[in-house]
C-alpha positions as CSV (number, residue, x, y, z in Angstrom):
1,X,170.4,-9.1,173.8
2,X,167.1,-10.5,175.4
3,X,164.4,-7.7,177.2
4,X,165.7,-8.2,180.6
5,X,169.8,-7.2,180.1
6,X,168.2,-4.4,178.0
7,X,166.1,-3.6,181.1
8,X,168.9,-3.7,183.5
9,X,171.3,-1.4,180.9
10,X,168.6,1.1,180.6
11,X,168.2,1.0,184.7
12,X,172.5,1.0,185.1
13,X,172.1,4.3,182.4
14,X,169.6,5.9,184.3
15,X,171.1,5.6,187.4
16,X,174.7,6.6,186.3
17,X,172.7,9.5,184.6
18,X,171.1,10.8,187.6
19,X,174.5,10.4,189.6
20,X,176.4,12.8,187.7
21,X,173.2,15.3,187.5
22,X,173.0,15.1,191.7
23,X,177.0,15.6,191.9
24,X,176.8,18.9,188.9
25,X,173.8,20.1,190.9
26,X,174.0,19.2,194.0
27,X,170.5,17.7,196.5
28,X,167.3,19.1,196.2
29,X,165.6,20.1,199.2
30,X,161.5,21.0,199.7
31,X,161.0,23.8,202.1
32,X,157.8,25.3,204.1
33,X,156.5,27.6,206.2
34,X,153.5,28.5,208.4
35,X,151.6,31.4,206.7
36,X,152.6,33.7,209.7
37,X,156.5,32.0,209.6
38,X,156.7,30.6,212.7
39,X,157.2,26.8,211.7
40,X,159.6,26.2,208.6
41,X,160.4,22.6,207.8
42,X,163.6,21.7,205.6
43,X,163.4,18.0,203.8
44,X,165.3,15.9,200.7
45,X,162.8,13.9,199.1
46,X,161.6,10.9,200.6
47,X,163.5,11.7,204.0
48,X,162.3,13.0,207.2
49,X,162.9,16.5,208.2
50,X,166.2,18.0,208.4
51,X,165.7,21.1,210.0
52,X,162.4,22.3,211.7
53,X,162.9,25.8,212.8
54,X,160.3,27.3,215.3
55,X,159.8,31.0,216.6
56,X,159.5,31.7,220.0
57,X,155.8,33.2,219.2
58,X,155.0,29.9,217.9
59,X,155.3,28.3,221.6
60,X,152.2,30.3,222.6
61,X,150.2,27.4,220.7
62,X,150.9,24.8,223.2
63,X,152.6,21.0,222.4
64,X,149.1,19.8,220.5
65,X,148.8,23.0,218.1
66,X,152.2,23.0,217.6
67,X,152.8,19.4,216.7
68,X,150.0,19.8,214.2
69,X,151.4,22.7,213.0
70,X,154.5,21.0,212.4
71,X,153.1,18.3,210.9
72,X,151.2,19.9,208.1
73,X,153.8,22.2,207.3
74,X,156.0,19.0,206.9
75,X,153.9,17.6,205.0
76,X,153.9,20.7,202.7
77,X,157.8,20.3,202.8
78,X,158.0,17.0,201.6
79,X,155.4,17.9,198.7
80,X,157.7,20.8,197.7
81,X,160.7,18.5,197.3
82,X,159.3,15.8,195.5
83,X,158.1,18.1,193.2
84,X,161.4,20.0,192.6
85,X,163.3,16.6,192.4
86,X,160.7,15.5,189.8
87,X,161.3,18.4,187.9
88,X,164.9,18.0,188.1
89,X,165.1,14.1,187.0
90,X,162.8,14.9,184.3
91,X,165.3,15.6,181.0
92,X,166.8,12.5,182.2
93,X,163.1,10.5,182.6
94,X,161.4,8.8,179.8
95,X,157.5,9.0,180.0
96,X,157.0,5.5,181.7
97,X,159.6,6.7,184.0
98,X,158.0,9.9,185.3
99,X,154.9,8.0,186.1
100,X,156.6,5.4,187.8
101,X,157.8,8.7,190.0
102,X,153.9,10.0,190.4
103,X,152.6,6.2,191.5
104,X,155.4,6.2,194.0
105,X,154.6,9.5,195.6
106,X,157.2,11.8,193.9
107,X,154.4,14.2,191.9
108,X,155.4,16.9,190.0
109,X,153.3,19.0,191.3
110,X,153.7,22.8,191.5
111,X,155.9,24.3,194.2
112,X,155.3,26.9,196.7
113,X,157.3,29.9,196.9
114,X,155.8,31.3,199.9
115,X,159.8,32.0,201.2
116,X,162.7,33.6,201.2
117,X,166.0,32.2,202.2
118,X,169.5,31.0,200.5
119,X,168.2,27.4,200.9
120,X,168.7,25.4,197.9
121,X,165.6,24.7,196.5
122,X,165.8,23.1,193.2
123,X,168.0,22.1,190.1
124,X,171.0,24.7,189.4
C-alpha cells in the first residue's frame, strides 16, 4: 500500500472515529457571558452564534456599546468551544493531528466557567 491510500485510510478512520464519538456525545457548544450577565453568546465550533441572549439592562448601552459588547463576548464564545471540542477530539487525535487543529484556529486553550446554566458545554 503506497503513502497516499495509507493517508486517505487513516483520514476515512479518523473521520468515522469522530462520527461515532459526536453521535455517543452529542455537539459541543462554547458559551460566554458579559462579567455583569447581560450579553451571553451560545456557538458550535467554527459556526456563528446560535443564540445571543441580551438583558433588558443591557439596552441602556446604546447600538455601538452593545454591538461591541456582543462581539467580544462572541468572540470569547467561539474561543470556549474550540477549546472544549479540542479537548474532546483529543483521545481520538494523534500529535500531528492536534496541531493541525491549533494552526487552523481550534486551540486547546483553557475554558471559562464564568456560568451557570444546563447548556451543554463539553464532552459527556
Amino acid at each position: 500500500m503506497d503513502e497516499t491510500t495509507r493517508a486517505a485510510h487513516r483520514v476515512a478512520d479518523v473521520e468515522a472515529q469522530v462520527s461515532e464519538h459526536i453521535a455517543r456525545t452529542g455537539p459541543v457548544f462554547g458559551r460566554a457571558s458579559s462579567s455583569d450577565g447581560a450579553v451571553t453568546v451560545v456557538c458550535a465550533p467554527g459556526a456563528p452564534p446560535r443564540e445571543i441572549r441580551i438583558s433588558a439592562g443591557a439596552l441602556a448601552m446604546g447600538a455601538p456599546a452593545l454591538g461591541d459588547e456582543i462581539v467580544r463576548v462572541a468572540a470569547r464564545a467561539a474561543a470556549d468551544a474550540a477549546a472544549r471540542m479540542h479537548r474532546s477530539l483529543a483521545r481520538l487525535m494523534d500529535p500531528a493531528t492536534a496541531r493541525a487543529l491549533d494552526e487552523i484556529g481550534f486551540p486547546a486553550a483553557g475554558v471559562e466557567e464564568d456560568f451557570d446554566s444546563s447548556y451543554p458545554r463539553g464532552p459527556r
